[in-house]
N, C-alpha and C positions, 0 to 999 in steps of 0.2 A: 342683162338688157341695158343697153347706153340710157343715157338722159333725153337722147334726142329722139331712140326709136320708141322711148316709155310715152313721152309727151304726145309723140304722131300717135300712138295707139290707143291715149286718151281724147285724142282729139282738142289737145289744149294748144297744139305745135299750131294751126291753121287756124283759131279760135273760133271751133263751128260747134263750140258749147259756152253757154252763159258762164260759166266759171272763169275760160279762158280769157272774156271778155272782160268781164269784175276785174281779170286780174290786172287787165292794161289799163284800166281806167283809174282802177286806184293807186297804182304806181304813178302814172301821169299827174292824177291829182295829188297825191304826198307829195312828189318835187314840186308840183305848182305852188301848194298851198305853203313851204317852205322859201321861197324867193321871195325876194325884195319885192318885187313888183304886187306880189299878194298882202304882204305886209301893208306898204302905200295905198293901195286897191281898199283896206280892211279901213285905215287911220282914215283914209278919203272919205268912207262910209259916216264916222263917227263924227268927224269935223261936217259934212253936208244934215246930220241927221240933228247936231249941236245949231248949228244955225237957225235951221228950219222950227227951232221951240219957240219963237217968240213969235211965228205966222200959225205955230197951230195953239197958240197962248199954256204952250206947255202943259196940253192936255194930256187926258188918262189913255185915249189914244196915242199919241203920238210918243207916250212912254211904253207905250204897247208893243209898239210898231219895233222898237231895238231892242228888246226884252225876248219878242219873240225872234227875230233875227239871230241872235247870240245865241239864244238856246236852239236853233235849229241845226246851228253853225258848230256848236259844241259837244250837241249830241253825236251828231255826224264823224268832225272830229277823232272823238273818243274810239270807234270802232276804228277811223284809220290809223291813228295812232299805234294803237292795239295790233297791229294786223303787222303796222311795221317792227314793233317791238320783237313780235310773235315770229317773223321771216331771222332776223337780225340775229335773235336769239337763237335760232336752229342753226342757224352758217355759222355763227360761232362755236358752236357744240359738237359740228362737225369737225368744223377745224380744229379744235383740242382733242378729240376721237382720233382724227388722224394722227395729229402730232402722236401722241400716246402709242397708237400701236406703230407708230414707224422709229420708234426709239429702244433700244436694246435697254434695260435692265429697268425702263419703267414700266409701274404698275397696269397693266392691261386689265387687271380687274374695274381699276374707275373708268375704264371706255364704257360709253350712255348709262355713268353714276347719274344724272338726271332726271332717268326712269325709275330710282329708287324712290323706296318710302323717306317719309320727310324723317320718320324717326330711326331708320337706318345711315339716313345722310347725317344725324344731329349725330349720333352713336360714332360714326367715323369719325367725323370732325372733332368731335373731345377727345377722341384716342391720338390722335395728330397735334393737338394740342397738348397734349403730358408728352405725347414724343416729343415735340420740341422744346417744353420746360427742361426735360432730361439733358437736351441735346447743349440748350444754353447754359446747365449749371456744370457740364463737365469740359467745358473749355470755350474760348473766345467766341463770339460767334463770327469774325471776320475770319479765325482760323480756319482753313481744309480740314476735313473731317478724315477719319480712315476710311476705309473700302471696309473694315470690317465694322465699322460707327455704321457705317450705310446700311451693307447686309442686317446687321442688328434692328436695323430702324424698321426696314421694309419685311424682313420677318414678324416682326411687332404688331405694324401695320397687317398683314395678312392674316394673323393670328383675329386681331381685329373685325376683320371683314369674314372670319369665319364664324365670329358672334351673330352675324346678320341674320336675317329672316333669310329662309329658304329660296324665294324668289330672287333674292338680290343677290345669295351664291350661285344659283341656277346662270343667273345672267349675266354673273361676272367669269365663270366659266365658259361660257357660252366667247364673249368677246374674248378672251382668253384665247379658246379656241380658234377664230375666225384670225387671231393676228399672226396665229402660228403656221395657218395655212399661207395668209401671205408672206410670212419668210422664207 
């Protein structure tokens, strides 16, 4: 199913659900709240809110008044921040997913390594790490490597990834799979 006939059938293509809506307003507001102009808009706030102390005698209100502003402003914020991080993060994980399975002799098992456990992910990453102490104590590291330095490596490595938790072979066979199909 395309992107555009999943969207129409969630109803987010024509925005005739709250989601779809959430989703344009908080992208409108991320780029807003990133521009000069909101920047100015913010420092305008503080310079009119700085003046206006010596008409409210630099009361316990009028310290109120931008304590609560900020924190409204911050709280708020935080989720969009978050949300952008959270989009950003996925379009990059796909794009590394792709890259990965459209490349002949790389590892298809780390296509959505992301969905692993943290301590399968820590588990690979040491073993990749002694792989490349190996790799830097047996010659240059600006040197080429051989084809058979490589096959060694990425045997190593899958040796590796068969120490994993069941699920994270389940799933590395799995995208294994699904890349073989698209060959």
């Amino acid at each position: 199913m395309s992107l555009a006939v999943e969207k129409k059938a969630n109803g987010s293509a024509n925005g005739h659900n709250a989601n779809g809506w959430l989703e344009r307003l908080s992208r409108r507001v991320s780029a807003w709240t990133g521009s000069s102009w909101a920047f100015g808009l913010a420092t305008l706030v503080i310079i009119v809110w700085a003046v206006t102390g010596p008409l409210f005698g630099y009361s316990d209100t009028w310290q109120l008044v931008i304590n609560t502003g900020t924190t409204i402003v911050t709280f708020l914020m935080v989720f969009l921040i978050q949300r952008a991080q959270n989009k950003d993060a996925l379009a990059i994980q796909l794009k590394l997913n792709e890259l990965l399975a459209s490349q002949r002799g790389a590892s298809n098992r780390l296509i959505n390594l992301e969905d692993w456990s943290e301590e399968d992910i820590v588990a690979l990453h040491q073993r990749f790490e002694k792989l490349e102490q190996r790799l830097e104590n047996t010659s240059d590291s600006c040197e080429a490597h051989s084809v058979a330095e490589a096959k060694e490596a990425v045997e190593e490595a899958e040796e590796a990834l068969e120490k994993t938790s069941p699920a994270a072979r389940r799933q590395a066979k799995t995208s294994r799979q699904q890349s073989h199909q698209r060959s």
